[in-house]
N, C-alpha and C positions, 0 to 999 in steps of 0.2 A: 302198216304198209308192208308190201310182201318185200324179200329180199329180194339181191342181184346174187343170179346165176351165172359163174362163170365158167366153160367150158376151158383143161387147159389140154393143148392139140400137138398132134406131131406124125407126119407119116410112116417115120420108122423109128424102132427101140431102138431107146437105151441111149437117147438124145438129153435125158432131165426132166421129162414130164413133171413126175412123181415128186423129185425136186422142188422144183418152180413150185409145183403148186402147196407142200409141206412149208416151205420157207414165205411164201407170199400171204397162206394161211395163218401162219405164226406173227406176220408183221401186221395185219389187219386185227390181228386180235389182240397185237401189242396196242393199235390204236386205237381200242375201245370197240369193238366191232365183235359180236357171236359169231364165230366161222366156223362152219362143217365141212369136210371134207370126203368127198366119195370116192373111193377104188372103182371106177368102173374100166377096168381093165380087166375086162371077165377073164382073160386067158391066161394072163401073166399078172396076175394082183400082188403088189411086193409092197402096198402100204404099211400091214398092220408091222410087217418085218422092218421096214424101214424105220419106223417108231416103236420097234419091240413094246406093242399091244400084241395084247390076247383075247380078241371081242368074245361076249359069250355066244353070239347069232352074227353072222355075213351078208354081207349085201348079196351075195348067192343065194343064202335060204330064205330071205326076203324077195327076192326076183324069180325063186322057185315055188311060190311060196307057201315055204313053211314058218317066217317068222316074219313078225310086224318091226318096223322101222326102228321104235322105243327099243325095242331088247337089243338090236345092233348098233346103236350109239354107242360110243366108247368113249372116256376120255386118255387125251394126250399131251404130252409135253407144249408147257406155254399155257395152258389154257382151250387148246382146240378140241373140238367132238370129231371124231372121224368113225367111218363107216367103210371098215376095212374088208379084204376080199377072200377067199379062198385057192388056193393052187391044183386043187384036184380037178383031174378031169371030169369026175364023175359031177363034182359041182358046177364045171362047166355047161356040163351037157344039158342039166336041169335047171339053168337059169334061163329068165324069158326076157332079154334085152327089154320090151315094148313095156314092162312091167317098172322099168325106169321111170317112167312119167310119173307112177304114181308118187316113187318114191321123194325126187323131186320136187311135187308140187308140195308134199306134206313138210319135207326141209326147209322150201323157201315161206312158210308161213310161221316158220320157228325161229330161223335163223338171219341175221344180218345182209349175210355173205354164204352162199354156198359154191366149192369148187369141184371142178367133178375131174377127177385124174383119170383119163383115158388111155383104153392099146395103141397100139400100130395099125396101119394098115387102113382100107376103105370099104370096110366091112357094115353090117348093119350095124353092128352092137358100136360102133365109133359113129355110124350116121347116126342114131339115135341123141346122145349124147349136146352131138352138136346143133340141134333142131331142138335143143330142150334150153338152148344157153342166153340170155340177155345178151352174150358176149364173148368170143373164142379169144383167145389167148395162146397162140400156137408157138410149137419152141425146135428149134432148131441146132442143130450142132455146122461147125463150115463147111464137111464135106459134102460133095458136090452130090449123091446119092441124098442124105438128108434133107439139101435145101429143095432139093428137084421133088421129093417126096409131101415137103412141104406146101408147095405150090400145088399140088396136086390135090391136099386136104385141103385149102383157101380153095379149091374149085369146086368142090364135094361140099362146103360149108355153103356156100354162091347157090347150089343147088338147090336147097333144099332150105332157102331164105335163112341159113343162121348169118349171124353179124361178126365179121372177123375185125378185133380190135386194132392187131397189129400181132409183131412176131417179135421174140429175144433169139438172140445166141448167144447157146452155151460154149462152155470152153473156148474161150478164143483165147491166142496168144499175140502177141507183138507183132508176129508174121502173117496173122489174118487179116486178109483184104477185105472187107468190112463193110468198104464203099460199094467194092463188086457184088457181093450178096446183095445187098442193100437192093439194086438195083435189077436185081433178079423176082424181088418181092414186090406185089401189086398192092400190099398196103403197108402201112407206119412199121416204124423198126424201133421198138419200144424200149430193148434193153440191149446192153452188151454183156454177159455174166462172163469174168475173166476165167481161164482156167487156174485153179489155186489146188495144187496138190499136196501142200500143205497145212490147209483145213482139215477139223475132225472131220471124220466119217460119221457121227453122231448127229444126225439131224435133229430138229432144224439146225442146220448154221447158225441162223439169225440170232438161235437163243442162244449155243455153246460157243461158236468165235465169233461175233460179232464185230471186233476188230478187223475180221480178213477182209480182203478184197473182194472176193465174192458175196457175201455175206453184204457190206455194204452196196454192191451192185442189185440183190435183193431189193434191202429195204427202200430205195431209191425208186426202184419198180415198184415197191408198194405203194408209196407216197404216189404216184404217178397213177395207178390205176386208183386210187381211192377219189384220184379227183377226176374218171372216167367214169366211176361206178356211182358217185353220191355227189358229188360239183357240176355233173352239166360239160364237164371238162370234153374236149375233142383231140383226138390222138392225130388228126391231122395238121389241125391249128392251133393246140393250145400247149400239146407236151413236147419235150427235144427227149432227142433217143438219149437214154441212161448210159455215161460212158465216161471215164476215166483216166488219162492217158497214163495217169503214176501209176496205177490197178498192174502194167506193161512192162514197166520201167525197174529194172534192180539197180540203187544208186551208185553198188559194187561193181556193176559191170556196164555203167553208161560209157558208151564211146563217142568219139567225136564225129562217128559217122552218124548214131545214136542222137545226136544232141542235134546234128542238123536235119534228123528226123522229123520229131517232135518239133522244130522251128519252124518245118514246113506247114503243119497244123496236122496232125495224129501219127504215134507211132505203126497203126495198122492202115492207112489209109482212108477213115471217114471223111476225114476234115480235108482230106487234099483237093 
C-alpha cells in the first residue's frame, strides 16, 4: 500500500515549518513507521543544516535533473531518510518545481510517511507541493501577519483541491490568546507547541530533550496525526487540540492572579 503524503505549510518564514516536520518525522518513526522527509523549500532549504547531513545529490539536482532520487536519500538522526536541499541560487534557478511529482510519487511507494518541508509564500513551487499531499498540515506562529498569511495558504490549498488537516502554533506563551486564533482558522487547531527557549538547538527535540515541553507537545501531535494518517481518525470529530496548561505555568513564579487563571479553564485563553 502506497504511503500518506503529508504536506507541512505556512505562509510566512521562519514560523517552524522545518521543525514540525523534523520532530513529527522523528516521532512516527519512533512509532515504527519508514519516514522521509523532503526540503522542498527551493529557496531557502535549511534541512540538511538543520540535521548537519551532508547528502551526496539534492533534491535540486534531482528536480534539475541531474540526479535520480536513490543517490539523494540521506540518512538522519532517529532513524529518518531525508532528502535535503541546496542554498545556491544558481540551484535554484535550475530546479523544475513540476518535477516534484515525480519525486513524490517514487517516495510514497517506498516509504510509510512522507513529509514534504515547504517555503513561504503563494508561489508555484509551494502550490505544487500542496496539490501533491494526502494532507496539509499548516504551522503558524501568533502574530497577526503569520496567522493572516496562514489563512491565505488554507485558501491556495482550497484551490487547487489539496485537504487542509488542521493548523499548530508554534511559540506560544501564557499570554497568547489561542482562543482568538483559534477562531480566525476555518479548520482544526491540532497543536499548541509552547515556546521553550530552553530546549537544545539540536534537533529533533523529540530525540535530544524529550523531557521538554515542546518536545512533548510534538510527540502528542504525533500520536494525534498517526491516527489521521493510518486510523480513519477525523481532526474535526475525533482529535482535541494538543495543549498543556503546566507547558505555561513556572511553579516559581505562580501567582494568585496566576492560579485564578488556570481556574478559569486555560492560562492563554483556549478553555475560556
Amino acid at each position: 500500500m502506497a504511503g500518506y503524503v503529508c504536506t507541512i505549510a505556512g505562509g510566512k518564514g521562519g514560523v517552524g515549518k522545518t521543525t514540525t516536520a523534523v520532530n513529527v518525522g522523528a516521532g512516527l518513526q519512533e512509532l515504527g513507521y519508514d519516514v522521509a522527509v523532503v526540503d522542498a523549500d527551493l529557496g531557502m532549504a535549511n534541512l540538511g543544516a538543520m540535521l548537519s547531513v551532508e547528502p551526496e545529490k539534492s533534491l535540486h539536482e534531482i528536480l534539475a535533473g541531474n540526479a535520480a532520487v536513490s543517490e539523494a536519500l540521506t540518512d538522519a538522526a532517529g532513524g529518518l531518510t531525508v532528502i535535503p536541499g541546496e542554498q545556491s541560487l544558481e540551484a535554484f534557478a535550475d530546479a523544475d518545481p513540476a518535477k516534484l511529482r515525480k519525486v513524490i510519487k517514487t517516495l510514497r511507494n517506498a516509504y510509510d510517511v512522507v513529509l514534504i518541508d515547504t517555503g513561504a509564500g503563494l508561489s508555484h513551487e509551494v502550490a505544487v507541493p500542496l496539490g501533491l499531499a494526502d494532507g496539509i498540515v499548516l504551522v503558524t506562529t501568533p502574530d497577526d501577519v503569520a496567522v493572516g498569511d496562514t489563512v491565505k495558504t488554507a485558501e491556495l490549498a482550497e484551490r487547487i483541491d489539496g485537504e487542509v488537516i488542521g493548523a499548530i502554533i508554534n511559540r506560544v506563551t501564557r499570554h497568547t490568546d489561542v482562543a482568538d486564533i483559534a477562531d480566525l482558522l476555518a479548520f482544526p487547531l491540532l497543536a499548541v507547541v509552547p515556546d521553550d527557549p530552553q530546549a537544545t538547538t539540536d534537533e529533533p527535540l523529540v530525540l535530544n530533550r524529550p523531557e521538554s515541553p515542546a518536545a512533548d507537545a510534538y510527540l502528542r501531535l504525533t500520536d494525534a496525526l498517526n491516527g489521521l494518517f493510518f486510523e480513519g481518525a477525523s481532526a474535526e470529530e475525533d482529535i482535541e487540540t494538543v495543549v498543556d496548561d503546566s507547558w505555561f505555568v513556572d511553579e516559581e513564579e505562580v501567582t494568585d492572579a496566576d492560579a485564578d487563571e488556570e481556574e478559569s479553564g486555560g492560562v492563554f485563553g483556549l478553555f475560556n
